[in-house]
Structure formats: C-alpha cells, structure tokens
N, C-alpha and C positions, 0 to 999 in steps of 0.2 A: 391475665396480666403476665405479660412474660417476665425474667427474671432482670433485663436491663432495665424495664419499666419499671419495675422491682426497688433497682438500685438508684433510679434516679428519685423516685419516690422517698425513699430512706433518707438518701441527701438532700433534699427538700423538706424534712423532717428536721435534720440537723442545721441546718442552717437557721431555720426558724426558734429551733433550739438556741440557738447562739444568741441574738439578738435578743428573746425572751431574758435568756440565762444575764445577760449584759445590763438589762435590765433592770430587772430584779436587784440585782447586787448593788446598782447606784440608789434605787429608791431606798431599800432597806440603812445605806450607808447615809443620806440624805436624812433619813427615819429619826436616824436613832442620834444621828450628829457623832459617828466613828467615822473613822479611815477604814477603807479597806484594806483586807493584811493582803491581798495581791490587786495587778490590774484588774481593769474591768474584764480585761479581753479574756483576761486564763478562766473568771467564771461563766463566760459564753462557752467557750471550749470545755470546759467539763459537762455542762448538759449536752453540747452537741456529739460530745464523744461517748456518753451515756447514753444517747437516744439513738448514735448510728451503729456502732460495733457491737451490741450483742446483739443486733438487728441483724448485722454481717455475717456477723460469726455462725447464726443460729440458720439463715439462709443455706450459706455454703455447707454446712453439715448436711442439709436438708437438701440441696442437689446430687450431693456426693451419696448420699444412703438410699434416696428413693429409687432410682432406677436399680440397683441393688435388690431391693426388696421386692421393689415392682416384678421383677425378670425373676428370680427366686418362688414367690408365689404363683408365676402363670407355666414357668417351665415345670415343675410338680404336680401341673393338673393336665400337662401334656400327654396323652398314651405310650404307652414303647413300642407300640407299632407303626404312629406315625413317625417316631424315632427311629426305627428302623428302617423305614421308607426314605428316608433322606438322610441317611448316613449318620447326623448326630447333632446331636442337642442343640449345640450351639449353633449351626444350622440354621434349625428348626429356630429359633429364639431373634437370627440376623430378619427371617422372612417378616416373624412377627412386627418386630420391630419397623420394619420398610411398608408394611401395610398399614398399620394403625398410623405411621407420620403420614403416609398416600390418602386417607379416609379422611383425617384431619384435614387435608391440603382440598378435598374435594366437599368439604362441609364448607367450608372460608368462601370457594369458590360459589357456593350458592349448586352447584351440580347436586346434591343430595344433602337433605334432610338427617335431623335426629332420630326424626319420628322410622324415615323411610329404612335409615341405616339400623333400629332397630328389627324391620323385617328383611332384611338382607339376608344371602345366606350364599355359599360357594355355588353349591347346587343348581340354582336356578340363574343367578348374574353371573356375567363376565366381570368379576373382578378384577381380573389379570388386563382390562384393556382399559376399563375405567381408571386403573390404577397409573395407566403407559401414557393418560393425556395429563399427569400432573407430573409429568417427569420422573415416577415410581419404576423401574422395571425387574422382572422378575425373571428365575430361568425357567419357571416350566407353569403351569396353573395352579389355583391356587385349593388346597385339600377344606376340604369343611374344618377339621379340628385345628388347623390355621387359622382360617379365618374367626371362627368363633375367641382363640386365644387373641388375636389382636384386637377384637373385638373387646374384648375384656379387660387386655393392658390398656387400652386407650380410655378406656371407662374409667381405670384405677387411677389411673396421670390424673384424666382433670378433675379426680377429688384428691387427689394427692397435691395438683398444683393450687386447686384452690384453699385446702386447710393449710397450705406454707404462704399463700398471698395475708390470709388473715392473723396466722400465727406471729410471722414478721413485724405487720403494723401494729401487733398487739405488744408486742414485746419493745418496740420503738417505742410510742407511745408511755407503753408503762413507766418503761426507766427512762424515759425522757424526763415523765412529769415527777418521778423519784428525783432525781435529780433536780430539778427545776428546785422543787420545793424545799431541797434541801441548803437551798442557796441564801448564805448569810455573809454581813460583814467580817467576819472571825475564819472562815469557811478557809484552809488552805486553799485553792481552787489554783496555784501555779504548782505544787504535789502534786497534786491531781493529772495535771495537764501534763506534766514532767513524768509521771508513773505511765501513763498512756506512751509517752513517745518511748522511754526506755525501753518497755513492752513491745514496741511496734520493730526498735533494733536489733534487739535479741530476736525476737522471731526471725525479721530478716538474713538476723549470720545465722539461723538455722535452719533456711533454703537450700545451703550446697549441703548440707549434711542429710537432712534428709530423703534429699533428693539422691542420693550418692546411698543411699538405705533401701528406697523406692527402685533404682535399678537396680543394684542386687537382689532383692528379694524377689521382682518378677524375673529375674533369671535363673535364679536360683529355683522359684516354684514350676517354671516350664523344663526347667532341666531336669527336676526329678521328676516330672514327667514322664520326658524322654527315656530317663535311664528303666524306669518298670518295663516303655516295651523293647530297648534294644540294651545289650551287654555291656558293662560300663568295658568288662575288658576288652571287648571288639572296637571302642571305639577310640579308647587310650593305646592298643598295644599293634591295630593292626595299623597294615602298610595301603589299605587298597582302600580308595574313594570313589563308589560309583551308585548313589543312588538311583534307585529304581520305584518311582511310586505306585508300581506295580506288584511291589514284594520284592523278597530277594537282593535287598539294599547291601552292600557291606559302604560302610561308615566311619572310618578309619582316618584318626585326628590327624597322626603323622605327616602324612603329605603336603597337607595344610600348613603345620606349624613349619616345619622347613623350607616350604615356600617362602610361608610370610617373614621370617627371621633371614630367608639369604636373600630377598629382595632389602631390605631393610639396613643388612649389611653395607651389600653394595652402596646403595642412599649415603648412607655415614658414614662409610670410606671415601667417597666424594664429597660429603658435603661438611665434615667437623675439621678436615687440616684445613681447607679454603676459607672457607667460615672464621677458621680462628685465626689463620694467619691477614685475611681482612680486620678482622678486629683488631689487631696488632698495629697492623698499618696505620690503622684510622687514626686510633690511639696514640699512637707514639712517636709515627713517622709523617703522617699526614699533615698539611699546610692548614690553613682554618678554609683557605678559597676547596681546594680540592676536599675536604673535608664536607663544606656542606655541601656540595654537589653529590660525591659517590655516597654517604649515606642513604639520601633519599631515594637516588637511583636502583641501590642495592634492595632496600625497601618494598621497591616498586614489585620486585618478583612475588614477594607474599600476596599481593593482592590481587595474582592473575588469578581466574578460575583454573580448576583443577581440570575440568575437559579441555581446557585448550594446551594445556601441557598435555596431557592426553593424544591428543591430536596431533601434535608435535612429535609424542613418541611413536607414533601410527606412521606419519608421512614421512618424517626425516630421519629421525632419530635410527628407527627399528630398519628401513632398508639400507641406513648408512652402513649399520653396523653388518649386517649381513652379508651385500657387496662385497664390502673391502676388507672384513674381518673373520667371519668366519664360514665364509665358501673357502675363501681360498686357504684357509687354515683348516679345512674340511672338520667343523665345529658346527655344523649346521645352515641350514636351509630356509631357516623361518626368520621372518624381520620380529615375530614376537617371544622375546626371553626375557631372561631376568636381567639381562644385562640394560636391555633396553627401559626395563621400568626402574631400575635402579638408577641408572645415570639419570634421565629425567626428575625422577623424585628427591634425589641429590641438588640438582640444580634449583628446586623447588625447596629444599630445607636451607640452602644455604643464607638466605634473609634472617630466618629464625638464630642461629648457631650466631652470626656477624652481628648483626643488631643489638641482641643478649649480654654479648659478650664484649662487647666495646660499651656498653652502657655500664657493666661490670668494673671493667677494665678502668675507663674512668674515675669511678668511685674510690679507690684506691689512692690513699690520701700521699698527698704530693711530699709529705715529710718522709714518708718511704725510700721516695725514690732521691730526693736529697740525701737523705744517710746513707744513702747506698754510692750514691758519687761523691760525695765529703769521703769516703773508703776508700775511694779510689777506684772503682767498679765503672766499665764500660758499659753502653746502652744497653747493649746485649745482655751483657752480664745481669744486669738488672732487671731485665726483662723476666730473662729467665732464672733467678734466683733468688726477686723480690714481688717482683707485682705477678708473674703466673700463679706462685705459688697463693700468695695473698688472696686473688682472684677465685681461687681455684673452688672453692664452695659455690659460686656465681655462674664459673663456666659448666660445672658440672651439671647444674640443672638445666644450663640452655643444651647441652647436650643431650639431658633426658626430654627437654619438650623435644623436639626433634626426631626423637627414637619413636616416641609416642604418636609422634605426629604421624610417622613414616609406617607404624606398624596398623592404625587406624584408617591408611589412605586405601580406597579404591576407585577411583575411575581414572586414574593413572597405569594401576596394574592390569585391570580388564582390558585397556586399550594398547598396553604394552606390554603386557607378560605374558596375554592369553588366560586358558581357563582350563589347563591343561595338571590335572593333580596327578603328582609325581615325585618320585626322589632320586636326585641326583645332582650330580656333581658340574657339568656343563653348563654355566653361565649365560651359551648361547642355546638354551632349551625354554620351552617355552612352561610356565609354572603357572600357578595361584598361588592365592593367599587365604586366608581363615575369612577376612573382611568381604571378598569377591563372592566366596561360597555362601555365606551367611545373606547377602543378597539374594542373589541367585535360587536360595531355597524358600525364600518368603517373597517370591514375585508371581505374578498371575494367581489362579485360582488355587489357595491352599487350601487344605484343610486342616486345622490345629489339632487333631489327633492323632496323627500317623508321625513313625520317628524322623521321615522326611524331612517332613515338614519343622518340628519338634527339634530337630539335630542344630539347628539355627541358633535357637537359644544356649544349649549347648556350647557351641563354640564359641559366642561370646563369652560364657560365665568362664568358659578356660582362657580366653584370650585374656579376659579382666585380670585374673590370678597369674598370670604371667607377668601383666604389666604392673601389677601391684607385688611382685616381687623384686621387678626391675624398679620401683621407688623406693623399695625398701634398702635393696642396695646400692643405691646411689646416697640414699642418706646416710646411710652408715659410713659411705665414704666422706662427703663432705662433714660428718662431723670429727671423724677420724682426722684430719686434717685441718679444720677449723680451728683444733685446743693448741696445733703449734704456733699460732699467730697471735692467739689473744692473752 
C-alpha cells in the first residue's frame, strides 16, 4: 500500500470517526436526559482528530527515518573496494537505490518473479538492460556487490513499508476507539477541537522558521565539508576563481562577491531613485484616472520572467551599450558587463521599490500632512519633511527586498554580465556573481566530495551571512528612526 493509499485510508478512518463520535454524544445526551456542554459536531471532531493525526504524525516520522536507516544499514555492509571502484559511497548508495526501484518496476510488470529475482545474480543476467526497458538507466554494468545490496534494500522497504501500513491502522484505530469511548455529555469536546486547531497554527508559524533552520544547517554541514579539503583562507583571501575538477582548483571568494555587489549596485542605482520618486508621484501627485492605470502597468514588470529580461539584456540592451558607449569610449568590446546586467535588473526591481513604497506612502495618516499645511508648509516641503521621513521604516525595507532580490538574481546576469570572475573597476567588463557560480558548479554530473563541487554550498552560507547582515542593518536603521515619530 503506498503512502497516499495510506492517507486516504486514515481519512476514511476519520470521517467515520466523526459521525460514530456525533453519535455517540447525541445518544448518551438523549441517555441520560443532559445537554450537551458542546455541539454535536466538536464531538465528531475530536474522535476524528484522535484517529487521524497521530496516524499522521507517526506516518511522516516513519517516511522521514526509514530510508535513513534503510541506506545507513545496506551502505555498512558495502566493501571499500567496491567503494573504491566507483569513486564513493554515495555513489555506490544513488546505483542501489535506481536498481531496487528498476526490480520493483519489473516485478509490477509481471517480467520477473520473486521467486526468479531471488536467483538472480549480476554475473550471469543482464541486469543493466533489463533494467533500461522500465526506464532504469545506468552508467556502466551492474557489480555483483550492487546488485546483491539492492537486492537487500528492496527486501528491507517492503518489510519496512509493510510494518508502517499496519503500525499506522493500528494506531488510527486505537485512539480512534480511545476517543470514541471516551465520548460523553460533560465531555469538553469544543477544548478539544480548539486545542487541535491552536496546535495545527502554531505549528504552521513554525514553517518559516524551521525551514529558515533546515537551510542553514545543510549549508552549513556541506560547508564544513568543504572547508576540511580546501583552505578556509584560500577561499576568503584569494583573488583567483578557476576551478579545475581535475585538481589544482584555486577557489577564491573575492571575485565573486564583487561581482555580485557592483552588479547589484548598478540595479539600485537605477532602480530605488525611479522607484521612489514613482511612488511619490502616484501618491501625491497622481489623478485617481492616471493613478489606476500606471500602478498596474508599473506592476506588470514583476511578473515578466526573468529570461526574457535576460534576453533583453542579450539582444538589445548589452549591443546598445557596446556600440554607442563603450567602443567609442574605448571601455570595451563585449555586449556582456556589468553595466548591461545591472541596467536590466534595475528595470526589473523597479515594481518592487514603486509598489512598496506607494503602498507605504499612503498609509501615512492624512492628519500628518494637514498639520503640516495648517503650518504653512508647501507640498514639497511636506513631502520631504513629513511623510518621507514618517514613511521612511516602510521604504527602507522595500529597499532591502530589492537588494535581496537583485543579489539572489541569476539568469539576468549569466545572459548579461557573462561568466567571467574578475575584479575590476570597468562597468563595461564582463563579470559574475556568487548566485551564477553556485549554478554552474552543481550542474551536469557532480560528484558531492570534491571541493568543486562542495565550493557551492560554500558560497551560498557566505552569501546568506552577507545578506543577513544587510537585515540586520537595515533594521537597526528603521528602528533608529522609527522612535522620532512615535
């Protein structure tokens, strides 16, 4: 039984639950000649909520740890010479894995037996083609001490998935009829059902956090990874980016982060005065007909894809700038620089920064801007010595989505800056970014043990720690700033 049969299964439990539990509660109330202290319906909901969620809960543990355990006990009875033979574990553990679901796929099919697949063996079948007509494919043939390990993980699954099909219904079941039976007129049963949803929110506000936990830590555990086989200080201090998966890497953050912070510049040098002085407009100066027209229009740019701005900065943008700006300004030769992915990505943040900040902008209670012209104060004046200032915790953060936005973008930069890691000063030179690289080094066939590869993780945990200081300093401004208002 698979795990969605699983869950409908559970729910069909629950629902039955419900109606029993509904039940129940009217007879007994009918019984004894009380009222019940809640509706009927909250003691449906508490059996049904008793017979599905630690059915749920005990499921999901039970997905989340087996293949864990499964992989853990069959890579241990691997040799280190077939570990040796194919470079490394995890490897060796992807093959497994791709042949026991290929064997399953070709038992379903009726092509081979339990019986037969217990005399199977590398040696004497073509496993490698058996495996190719159920859509399985592999890179080389398949080792005896392979096969026999998927032989064995798949043996383990389906007694592993059949004691979690029985454990589940047992546990549904049980605190189902716990529940059931505990169903009386006196019975809180709207507590009950109200402790449950509580439960069910709180968990949910601790989605982003966890999850905001979960990327860290696997960044954090592949990055020390990283840093055992290559020099934390080679890769903080030097200047030179040129991996080589062949050895002889040098790995040098620098390039990277200067890329990605003066493309990012340029971005928000175009895109936070236009942006805010849109805002401005919309807000202040704008008609209600003109008003909602260019709002939505302005809008309408966040929701282009990011390749077709790309594309954009490929055909038009990147040869406009080259022509007419810097051949004849003898600044370079190439339609791909930083100028070109910046001005694009500018034009692309500017919805974010205008949007933000006219939303902001508005919020800004109208007795403001009265006291300020009851003083005597021109529009202007007011603008700027009432409602920016007022605003200014609001625009600050559309400022930082935007930063974040701009420093997280890549298929902008690959199609308009190039891929070219370097430092320097010329705007019309072609660069990367930290996000372009990080691509780049987790595409095609990697292998997760080598710093290469490894260097990925890396530079996101640094990009993280940059961007999370840039929050930190933005807050400290907007609250710096917040205490003269309030």
């Amino acid at each position: 039984m698979t795990p969605s049969v699983l869950v409908l299964s559970v729910l069909g439990l629950a629902i039955v639950g419900y109606f029993l539990g509904r039940q129940r509660a009217l007879q007994a109330a009918a019984r004894d000649g009380v009222k019940l202290h809640s509706l009927p319906g909250y003691y449906g909901q508490s059996v049904a909520l008793f017979t599905a969620v630690p059915a749920f809960f005990l499921l999901g543990a039970w997905l989340f740890l087996q293949p864990i355990a499964i992989e853990s006990s069959i890579s241990g009875k691997i040799p280190d010479s077939a570990i040796a033979d194919a470079g490394a574990r995890s490897l060796i553990m992807v093959d497994v894995r791709r042949i026991a679901k290929g064997v399953s796929l070709l038992i379903e099919q009726g092509d081979v037996t339990e019986n037969e697949l217990s005399d199977m063996s590398a040696e004497v079948t073509n496993v490698r083609a058996q495996l190719a007509t159920v859509g399985v494919a592999l890179g080389s043939d398949v080792s005896p001490v392979v096969f026999e390990a998927a032989k064995e993980y798949r043996s383990i699954e389906l007694s592993g998935d059949f004691v979690r099909n029985i454990a589940v219904f047992l546990v549904a079941l049980g605190f189902g009829f716990w529940a059931w039976a505990r169903v009386q007129p006196r019975m809180r049963a709207r507590n009950i059902s109200e402790t449950f949803v509580l439960a069910l929110l709180m968990g949910s506000s601790m989605v982003a956090i966890l999850t905001t936990v979960g990327i860290v830590g696997s960044l954090l555990f592949e990055s020390v990874a990283f840093f055992k086989l290559y020099p934390a200080e080679d890769f903080f201090l030097s200047t030179t980016w040129n991996p080589q998966f062949r050895g002889g890497s040098d790995l040098g953050f620098l390039p990277l982060l200067w890329g990605t912070f003066y493309v990012s510049f340029v971005a928000l040098a175009l895109a936070v005065p236009i942006g805010l002085m849109i805002a401005l407009y919309l807000a202040e100066y704008a008609g209600t007909t003109l008003r909602g027209f260019a709002k939505p229009a302005i809008e309408m740019l966040a929701g282009i894809p990011t390749i077709v701005y790309g594309l954009f900065a490929l055909i038009t943008v990147g040869p406009f700038l080259r022509d007419w700006i810097a051949q004849p300004l003898g600044l370079g030769t190439s339609s791909s620089s930083v100028m070109t992915a910046g001005l694009v990505m500018g034009v692309m943040l500017i919805p974010f920064i205008s949007s933000l900040s006219d939303d902001i902008i508005n919020a800004v209670p109208q007795a403001m801007r009265d006291g300020s012209y009851g003083l005597g104060a021109t529009k202007s004046e007011t603008i700027r010595r009432v409602i920016l200032p007022a605003a200014l915790p609001g625009i600050v953060g559309a400022f930082l989505l935007a930063a974040s936005r701009a420093i997280g973008e890549t298929m902008i930069v690959v199609m308009g800056a190039g891929a070219a890691a370097q430092l320097g000063l010329n705007p019309f030179e072609a660069m990367t970014t930290v996000t372009v690289k990080i691509v780049s080094q987790l595409t095609g066939d990697t292998e997760f043990a080598s710093p290469e590869t490894l260097v990925a993780f890396a530079l996101g945990l640094t990009l993280f720690v940059f961007t999370l200081c840039l929050n930190i300093l933005a807050l400290y401004i907007v609250r710096k700033y917040r205490e003269q208002y309030e």
